[in-house]
C-alpha positions in Angstrom: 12.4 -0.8 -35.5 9.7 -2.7 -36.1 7.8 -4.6 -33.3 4.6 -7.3 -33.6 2.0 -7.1 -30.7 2.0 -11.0 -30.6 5.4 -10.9 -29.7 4.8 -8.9 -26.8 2.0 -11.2 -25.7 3.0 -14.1 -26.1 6.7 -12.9 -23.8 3.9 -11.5 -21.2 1.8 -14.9 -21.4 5.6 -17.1 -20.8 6.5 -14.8 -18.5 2.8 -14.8 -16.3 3.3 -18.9 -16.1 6.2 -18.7 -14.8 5.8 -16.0 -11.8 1.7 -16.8 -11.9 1.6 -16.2 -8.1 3.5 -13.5 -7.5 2.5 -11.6 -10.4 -1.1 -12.0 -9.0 0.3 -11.1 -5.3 1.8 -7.8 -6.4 -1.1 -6.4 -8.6 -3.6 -7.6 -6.1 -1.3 -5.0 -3.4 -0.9 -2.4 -6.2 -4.7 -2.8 -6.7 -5.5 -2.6 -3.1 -2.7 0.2 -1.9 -3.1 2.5 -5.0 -6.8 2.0 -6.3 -8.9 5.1 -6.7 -11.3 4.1 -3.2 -8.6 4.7 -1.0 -10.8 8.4 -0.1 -14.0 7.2 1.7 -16.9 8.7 0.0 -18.5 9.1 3.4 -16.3 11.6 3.9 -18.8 13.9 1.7 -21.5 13.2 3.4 -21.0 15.7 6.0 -21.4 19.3 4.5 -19.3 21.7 6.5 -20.8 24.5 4.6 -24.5 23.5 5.2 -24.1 23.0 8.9 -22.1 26.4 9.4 -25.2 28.1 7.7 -27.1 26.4 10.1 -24.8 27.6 12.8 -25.0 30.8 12.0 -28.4 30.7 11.1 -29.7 29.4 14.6 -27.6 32.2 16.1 -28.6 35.1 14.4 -32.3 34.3 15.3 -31.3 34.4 19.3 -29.6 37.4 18.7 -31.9 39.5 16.9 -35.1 38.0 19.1 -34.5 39.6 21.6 -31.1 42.2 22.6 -31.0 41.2 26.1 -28.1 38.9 27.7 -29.8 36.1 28.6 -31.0 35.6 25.0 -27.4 36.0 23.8 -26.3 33.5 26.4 -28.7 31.4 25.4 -27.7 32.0 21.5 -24.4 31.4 21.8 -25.1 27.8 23.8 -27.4 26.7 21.0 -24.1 27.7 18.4 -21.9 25.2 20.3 -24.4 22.3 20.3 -22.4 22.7 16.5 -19.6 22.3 18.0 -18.9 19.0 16.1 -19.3 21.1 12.8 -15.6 22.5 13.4 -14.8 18.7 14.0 -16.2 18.2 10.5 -14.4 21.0 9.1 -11.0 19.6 10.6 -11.8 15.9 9.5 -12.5 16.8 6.3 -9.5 19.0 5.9 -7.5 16.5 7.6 -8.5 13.7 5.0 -7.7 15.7 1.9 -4.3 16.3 3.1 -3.8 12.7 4.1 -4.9 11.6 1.1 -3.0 14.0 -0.8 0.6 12.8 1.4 -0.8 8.7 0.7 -1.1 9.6 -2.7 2.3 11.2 -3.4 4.5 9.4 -1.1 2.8 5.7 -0.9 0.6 4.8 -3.9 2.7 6.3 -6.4 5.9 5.0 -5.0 4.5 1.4 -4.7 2.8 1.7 -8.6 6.9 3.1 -9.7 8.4 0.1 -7.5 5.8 -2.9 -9.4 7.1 -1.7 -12.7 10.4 -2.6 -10.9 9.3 -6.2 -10.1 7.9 -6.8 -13.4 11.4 -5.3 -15.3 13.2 -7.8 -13.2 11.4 -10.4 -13.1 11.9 -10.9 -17.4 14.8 -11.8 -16.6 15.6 -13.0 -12.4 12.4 -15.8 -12.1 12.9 -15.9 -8.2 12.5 -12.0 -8.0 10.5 -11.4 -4.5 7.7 -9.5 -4.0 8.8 -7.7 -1.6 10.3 -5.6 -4.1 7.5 -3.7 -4.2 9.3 -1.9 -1.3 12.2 -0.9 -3.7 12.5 2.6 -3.3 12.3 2.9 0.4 15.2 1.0 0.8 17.4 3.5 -0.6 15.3 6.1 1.8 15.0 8.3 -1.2 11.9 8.7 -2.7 11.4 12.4 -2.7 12.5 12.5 -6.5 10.6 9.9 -7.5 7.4 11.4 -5.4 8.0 14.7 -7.1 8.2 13.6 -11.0 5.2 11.1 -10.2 3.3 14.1 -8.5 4.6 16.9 -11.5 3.0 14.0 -14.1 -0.1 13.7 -12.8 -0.5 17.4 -12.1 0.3 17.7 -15.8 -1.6 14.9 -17.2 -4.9 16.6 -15.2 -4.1 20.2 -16.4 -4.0 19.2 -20.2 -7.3 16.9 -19.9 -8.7 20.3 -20.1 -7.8 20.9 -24.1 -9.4 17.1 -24.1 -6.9 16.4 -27.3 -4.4 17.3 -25.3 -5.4 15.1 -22.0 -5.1 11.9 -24.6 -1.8 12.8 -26.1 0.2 13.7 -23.0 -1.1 10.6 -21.8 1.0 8.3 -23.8 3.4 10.4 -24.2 4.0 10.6 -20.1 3.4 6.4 -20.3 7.4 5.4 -20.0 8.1 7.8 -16.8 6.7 5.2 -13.8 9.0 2.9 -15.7 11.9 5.1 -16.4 12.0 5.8 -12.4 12.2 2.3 -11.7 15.4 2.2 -13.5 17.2 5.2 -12.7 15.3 6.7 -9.6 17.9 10.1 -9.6 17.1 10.8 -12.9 16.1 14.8 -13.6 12.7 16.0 -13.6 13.0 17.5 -17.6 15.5 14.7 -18.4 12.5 11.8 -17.4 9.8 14.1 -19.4 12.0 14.1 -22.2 13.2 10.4 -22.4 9.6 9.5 -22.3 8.7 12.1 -24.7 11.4 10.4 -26.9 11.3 7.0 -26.6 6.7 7.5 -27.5 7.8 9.0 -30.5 5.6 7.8 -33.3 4.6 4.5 -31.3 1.8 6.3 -28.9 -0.7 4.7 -32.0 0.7 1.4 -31.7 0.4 1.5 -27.7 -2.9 2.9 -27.8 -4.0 -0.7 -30.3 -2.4 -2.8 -28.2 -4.1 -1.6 -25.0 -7.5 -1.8 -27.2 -6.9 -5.0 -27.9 -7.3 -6.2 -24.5 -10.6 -5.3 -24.5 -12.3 -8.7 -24.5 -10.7 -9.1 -21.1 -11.9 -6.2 -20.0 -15.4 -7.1 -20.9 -15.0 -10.8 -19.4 -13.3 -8.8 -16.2 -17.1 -7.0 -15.7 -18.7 -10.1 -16.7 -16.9 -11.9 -13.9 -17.6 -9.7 -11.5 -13.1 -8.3 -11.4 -12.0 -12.5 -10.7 -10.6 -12.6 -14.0 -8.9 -9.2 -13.7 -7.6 -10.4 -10.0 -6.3 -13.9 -11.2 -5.0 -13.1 -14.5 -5.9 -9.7 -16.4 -4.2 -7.5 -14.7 -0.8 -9.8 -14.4 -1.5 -10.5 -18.4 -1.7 -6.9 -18.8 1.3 -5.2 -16.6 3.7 -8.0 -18.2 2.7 -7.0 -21.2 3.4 -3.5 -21.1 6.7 -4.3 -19.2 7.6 -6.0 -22.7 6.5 -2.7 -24.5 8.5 -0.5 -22.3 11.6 -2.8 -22.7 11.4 -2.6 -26.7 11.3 0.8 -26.2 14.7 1.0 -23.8 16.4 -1.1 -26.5 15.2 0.6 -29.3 17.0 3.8 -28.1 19.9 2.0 -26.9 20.4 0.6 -30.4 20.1 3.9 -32.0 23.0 5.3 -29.9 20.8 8.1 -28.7 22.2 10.6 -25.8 19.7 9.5 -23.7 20.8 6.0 -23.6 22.9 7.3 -20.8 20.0 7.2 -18.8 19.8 3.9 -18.9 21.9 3.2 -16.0 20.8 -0.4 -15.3 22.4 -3.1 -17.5 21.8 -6.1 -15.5 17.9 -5.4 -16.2 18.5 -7.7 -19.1 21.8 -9.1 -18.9 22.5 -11.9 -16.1 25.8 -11.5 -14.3 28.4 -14.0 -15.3 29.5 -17.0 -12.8 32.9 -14.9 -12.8 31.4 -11.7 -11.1 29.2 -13.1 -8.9 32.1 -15.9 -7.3 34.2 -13.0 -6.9 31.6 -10.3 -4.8 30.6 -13.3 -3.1 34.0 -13.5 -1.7 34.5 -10.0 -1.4 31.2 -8.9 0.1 30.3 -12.4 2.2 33.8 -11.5 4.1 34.4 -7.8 4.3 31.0 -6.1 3.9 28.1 -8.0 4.1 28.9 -11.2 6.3 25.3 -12.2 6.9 23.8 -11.2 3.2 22.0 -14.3 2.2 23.6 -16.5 -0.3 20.3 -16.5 -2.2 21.7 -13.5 -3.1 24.3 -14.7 -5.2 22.2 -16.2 -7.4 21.7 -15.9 -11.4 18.2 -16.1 -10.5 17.9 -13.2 -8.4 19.0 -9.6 -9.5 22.6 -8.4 -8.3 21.5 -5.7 -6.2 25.1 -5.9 -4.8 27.2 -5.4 -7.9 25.8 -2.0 -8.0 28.6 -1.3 -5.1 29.3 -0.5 -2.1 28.5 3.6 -2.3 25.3 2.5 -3.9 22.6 3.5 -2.2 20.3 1.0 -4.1 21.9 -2.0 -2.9 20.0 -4.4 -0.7 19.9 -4.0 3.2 23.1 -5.9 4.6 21.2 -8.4 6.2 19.3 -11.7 5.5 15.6 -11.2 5.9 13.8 -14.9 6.0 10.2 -15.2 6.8 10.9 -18.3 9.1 12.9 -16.1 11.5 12.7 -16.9 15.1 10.9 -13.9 16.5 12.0 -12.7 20.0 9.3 -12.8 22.6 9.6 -8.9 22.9 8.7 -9.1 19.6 5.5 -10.7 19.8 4.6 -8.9 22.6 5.0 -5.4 21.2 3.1 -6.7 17.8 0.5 -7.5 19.9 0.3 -3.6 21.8 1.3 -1.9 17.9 -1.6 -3.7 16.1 -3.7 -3.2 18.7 -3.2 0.0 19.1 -3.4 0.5 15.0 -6.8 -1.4 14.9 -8.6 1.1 17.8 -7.3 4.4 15.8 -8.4 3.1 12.4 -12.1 2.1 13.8 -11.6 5.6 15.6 -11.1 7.5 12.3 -14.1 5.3 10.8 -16.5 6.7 13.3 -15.1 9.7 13.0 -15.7 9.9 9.8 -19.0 8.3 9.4 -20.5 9.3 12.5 -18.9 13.4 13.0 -18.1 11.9 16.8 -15.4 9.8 18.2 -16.7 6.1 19.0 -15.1 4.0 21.0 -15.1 0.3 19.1 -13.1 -1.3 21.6 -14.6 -3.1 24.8 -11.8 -2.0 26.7 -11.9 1.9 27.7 -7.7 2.5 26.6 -6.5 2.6 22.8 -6.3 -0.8 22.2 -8.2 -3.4 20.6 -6.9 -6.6 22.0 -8.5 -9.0 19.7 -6.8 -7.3 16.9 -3.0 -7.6 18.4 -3.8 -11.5 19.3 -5.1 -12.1 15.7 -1.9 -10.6 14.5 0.4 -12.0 17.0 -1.5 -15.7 15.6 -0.6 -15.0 11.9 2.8 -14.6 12.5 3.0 -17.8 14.9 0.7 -20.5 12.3 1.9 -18.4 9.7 5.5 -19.5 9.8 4.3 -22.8 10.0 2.5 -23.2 6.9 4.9 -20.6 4.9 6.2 -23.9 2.8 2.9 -23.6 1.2 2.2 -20.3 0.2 -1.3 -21.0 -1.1 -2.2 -22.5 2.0 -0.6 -19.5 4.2 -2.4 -17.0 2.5 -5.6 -18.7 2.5 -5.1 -18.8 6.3 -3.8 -15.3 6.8 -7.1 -14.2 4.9 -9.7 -16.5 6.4 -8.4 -16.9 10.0 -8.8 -12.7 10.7 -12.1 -12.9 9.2 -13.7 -15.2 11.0 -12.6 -13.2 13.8 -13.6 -10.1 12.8 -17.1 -11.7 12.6 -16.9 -13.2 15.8 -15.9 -10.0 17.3 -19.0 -8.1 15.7 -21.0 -10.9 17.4 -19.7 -10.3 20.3 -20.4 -6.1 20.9 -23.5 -7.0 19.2 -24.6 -9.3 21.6 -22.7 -7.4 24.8 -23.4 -4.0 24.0 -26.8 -3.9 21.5 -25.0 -2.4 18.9 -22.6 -2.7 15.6 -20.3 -0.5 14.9 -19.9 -1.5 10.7 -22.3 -2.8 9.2 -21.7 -4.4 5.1 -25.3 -5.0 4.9 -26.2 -4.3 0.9 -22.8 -5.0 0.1 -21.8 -7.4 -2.6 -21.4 -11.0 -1.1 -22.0 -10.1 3.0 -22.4 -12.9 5.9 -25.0 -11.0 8.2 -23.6 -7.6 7.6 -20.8 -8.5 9.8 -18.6 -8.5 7.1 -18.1 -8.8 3.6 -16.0 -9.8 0.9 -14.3 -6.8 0.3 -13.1 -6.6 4.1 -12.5 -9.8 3.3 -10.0 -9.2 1.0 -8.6 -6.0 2.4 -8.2 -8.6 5.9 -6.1 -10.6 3.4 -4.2 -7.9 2.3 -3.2 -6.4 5.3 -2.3 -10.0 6.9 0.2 -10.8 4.1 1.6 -7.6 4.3 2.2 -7.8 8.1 3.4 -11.7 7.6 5.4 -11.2 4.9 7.0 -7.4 5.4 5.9 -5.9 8.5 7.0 -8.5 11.1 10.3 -8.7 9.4 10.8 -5.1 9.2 9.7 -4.8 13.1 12.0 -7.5 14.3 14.8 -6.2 12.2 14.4 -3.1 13.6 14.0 -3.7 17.3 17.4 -5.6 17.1 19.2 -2.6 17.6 17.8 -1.8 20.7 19.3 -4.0 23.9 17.0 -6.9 25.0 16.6 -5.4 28.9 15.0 -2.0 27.0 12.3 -3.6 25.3 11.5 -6.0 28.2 11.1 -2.7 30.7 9.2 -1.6 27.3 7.3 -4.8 27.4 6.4 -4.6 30.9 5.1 -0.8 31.3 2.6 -1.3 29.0 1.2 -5.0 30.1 0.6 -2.9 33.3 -1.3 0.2 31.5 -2.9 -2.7 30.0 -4.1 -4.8 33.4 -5.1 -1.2 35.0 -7.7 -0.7 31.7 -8.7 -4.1 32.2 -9.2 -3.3 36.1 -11.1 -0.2 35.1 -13.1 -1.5 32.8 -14.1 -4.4 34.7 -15.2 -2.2 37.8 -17.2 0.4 35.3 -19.1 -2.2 34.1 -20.0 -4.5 36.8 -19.3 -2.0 40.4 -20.3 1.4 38.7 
């Protein structure tokens, strides 16, 4: 069948103007949860290998000084003053395997699940982003984790014939796609659906990526704003077109793997009929609090799939102007705290080779970063009528804070424990506008699907538990206070 590239544009362009902010939304969190710099570099600057030679180095010279005991003694003690290079070692170790699980089991998931968003949203406008959490709601992603890992391990291993690397490329293109559709497919079955539906068109995908070229050369002119604002929307839309030409390509030429193909309603809208009569169905004898929004034509039918399906939405209505519980707030506040001390832990860990304590507090716990949290939630669901607005604050708000809080240990202690000086677009090395925009990221992601998913899940847990919860660790928390207090002004 024959195809035009301006066709596929110009669905892509309709299709950006319509969804223009959540398109951005979703590849600015695919961007920021599956780019390439989720492995520190810094990691590498600590050489395991060069400071075991010097280990061993430093010893051998005690030992072979002189043979008595004292000298040995005194060998051995030098060796230990290494004793953070086995704490390199470990990091280092540590981070290649976290990476590795982050990788398989979070990047790749979330890249499989926006290819979901974009299918549906050709065809359901009010489709959510929060559908980039599609797969985990069926708590099955270990298929989908293994034919994303088997194509990458693939893809690498035939970059070595070169020729090779570039056709298995586009041949592999169709699989993130394909799992979005039908996440139980077969390993060989999504390799070969792939393998068929490329057939003879890996040329014509290769010119249409090349023609996007000029916006890949205004993207490094702009420093990546045009990519974030529109490029990368423009361009995942577009291939999302190419992917469903494809589908109805094979569908038209009655192949066997059509069957594959599980998900009609990708492209066909329900009729008024089916939905009036799962409304009355569901609403009464499965789902009683499933959202009517639901049971829109603008929003996919997740529950015609049925009731065995284990794709079907979660049976219960998630709004972002809930009413959070108190308890809810409150443990929040000790989570995100607790969250913000382990990742400045591991930064210092893995900067420094030593654990440094970034908190002013002596317990795990930064407070300032559960208040700042606990904040977005509260002004957040104020201002949540205007998205633009919200977001704006959930970025700006935590930033400003983050630099007040450098102040502060700066001016309290004498030192800083990040500095962005020499990176692009810092305020005082405090911070910069990449932490800026990972702030952002993370505060949108604990407004929009964190708190939600938090409060949802401590419903099930009677009110009296999480108060005795609540209350256990305020105390731990006054006693660090206490402790604190004394060390610094009694001690």
């Amino acid at each position: 069948m024959s195809w035009s590239r301006r066709l596929l544009k110009t669905n892509a362009k309709k299709a950006v103007r319509q969804n223009y902010w959540r398109f951005i939304a979703v590849c600015f969190l695919v961007m920021f949860i599956c780019g390439s710099g989720l492995m520190p570099p810094l990691l590498f600057q600590r050489n395991p290998a060069v400071e075991i030679s010097q280990s061993l180095r430093s010893l051998a010279d005690h030992l072979t000084a002189d043979a008595s005991m004292g000298e040995l003694a005194s060998g051995v003690s030098d060796w230990l003053d290494y004793s953070d290079t086995l704490l390199g070692i470990g990091v280092f170790w540590i981070s290649i395997v976290l990476w590795c699980l982050y990788k398989i089991f979070i990047a790749n998931i979330v890249r499989v699940n926006s290819k979901r968003f974009f299918m549906e949203t050709r065809t359901y406008p009010k489709t959510s982003v929060k559908k980039i959490g599609y797969l985990y709601k069926g708590k099955d992603i270990k298929n989908t984790a293994e034919i994303m890992l088997c194509m990458y391990v693939c893809r690498f291993l035939w970059w070595f014939t070169i020729i090779g690397g570039i056709v298995k490329s586009y041949e592999y293109a169709m699989i993130p796609y394909i799992l979005a559709e039908n996440p139980d497919i077969a390993r060989k079955d999504a390799f070969r659906l792939s393998k068929e539906m490329m057939h003879n068109k890996k040329i014509g995908l290769f010119i249409l990526q090349m023609s996007f070229i000029p916006w890949f050369l205004l993207g490094i002119i702009s420093m990546g704003l045009t990519n974030i604002f529109f490029f990368n929307a423009y361009m995942e839309a577009t291939e999302t077109e190419f992917y469903m030409m494809l589908r109805r390509d094979i569908v038209a030429q009655r192949s066997k793997s059509s069957k594959f193909f599980i998900d009609n309603y990708l492209e066909n809208k329900p009729s008024e009929d089916e939905i009036l009569i799962n409304m009355f169905v569901l609403e009464k004898n499965y789902m009683p609090n499933l959202d009517s929004d639901e049971f829109s034509q603008n929003v996919y039918p997740m529950f015609l799939r049925g009731k065995d399906s284990k794709w079907y939405e979660t049976p219960y209505a998630k709004k972002d102007d809930r009413n959070y519980h108190i308890t809810t707030y409150i443990l929040l506040f000790f989570l995100t705290s607790i969250i913000g001390w382990a990742a400045n832990i591991t930064i210092g860990l893995i900067k420094q080779g030593y654990v440094i304590n970034a908190g002013i507090l002596y317990g795990p716990w930064i407070p300032v970063v559960g208040i700042t949290a606990v904040l977005v939630l509260l002004v957040g669901r104020r201002l949540m009528k205007h998205p633009l607005v919200n977001v704006t604050f959930i970025t700006v708000f935590p930033s400003a804070v983050q630099y007040f809080y450098v102040w502060l240990i700066e001016w309290l202690e004498g030192t800083r424990y990040w500095d962005f000086s020499g990176y692009f677009l810092n305020l005082n090395g405090r911070i910069c506008l990449s932490s800026v925009v990972a702030v952002g990221a993370f505060g949108s992601a604990l407004f929009y699907l964190i708190g939600p998913e938090l409060d949802e899940y401590l419903k099930q847990f009677p009110v009296r538990k999480k108060w005795k919860v609540c209350i256990a660790l305020f105390i731990l928390f006054l006693i660090d206070i206490g402790i604190t207090i004394y060390i610094t002004f009694f001690n």
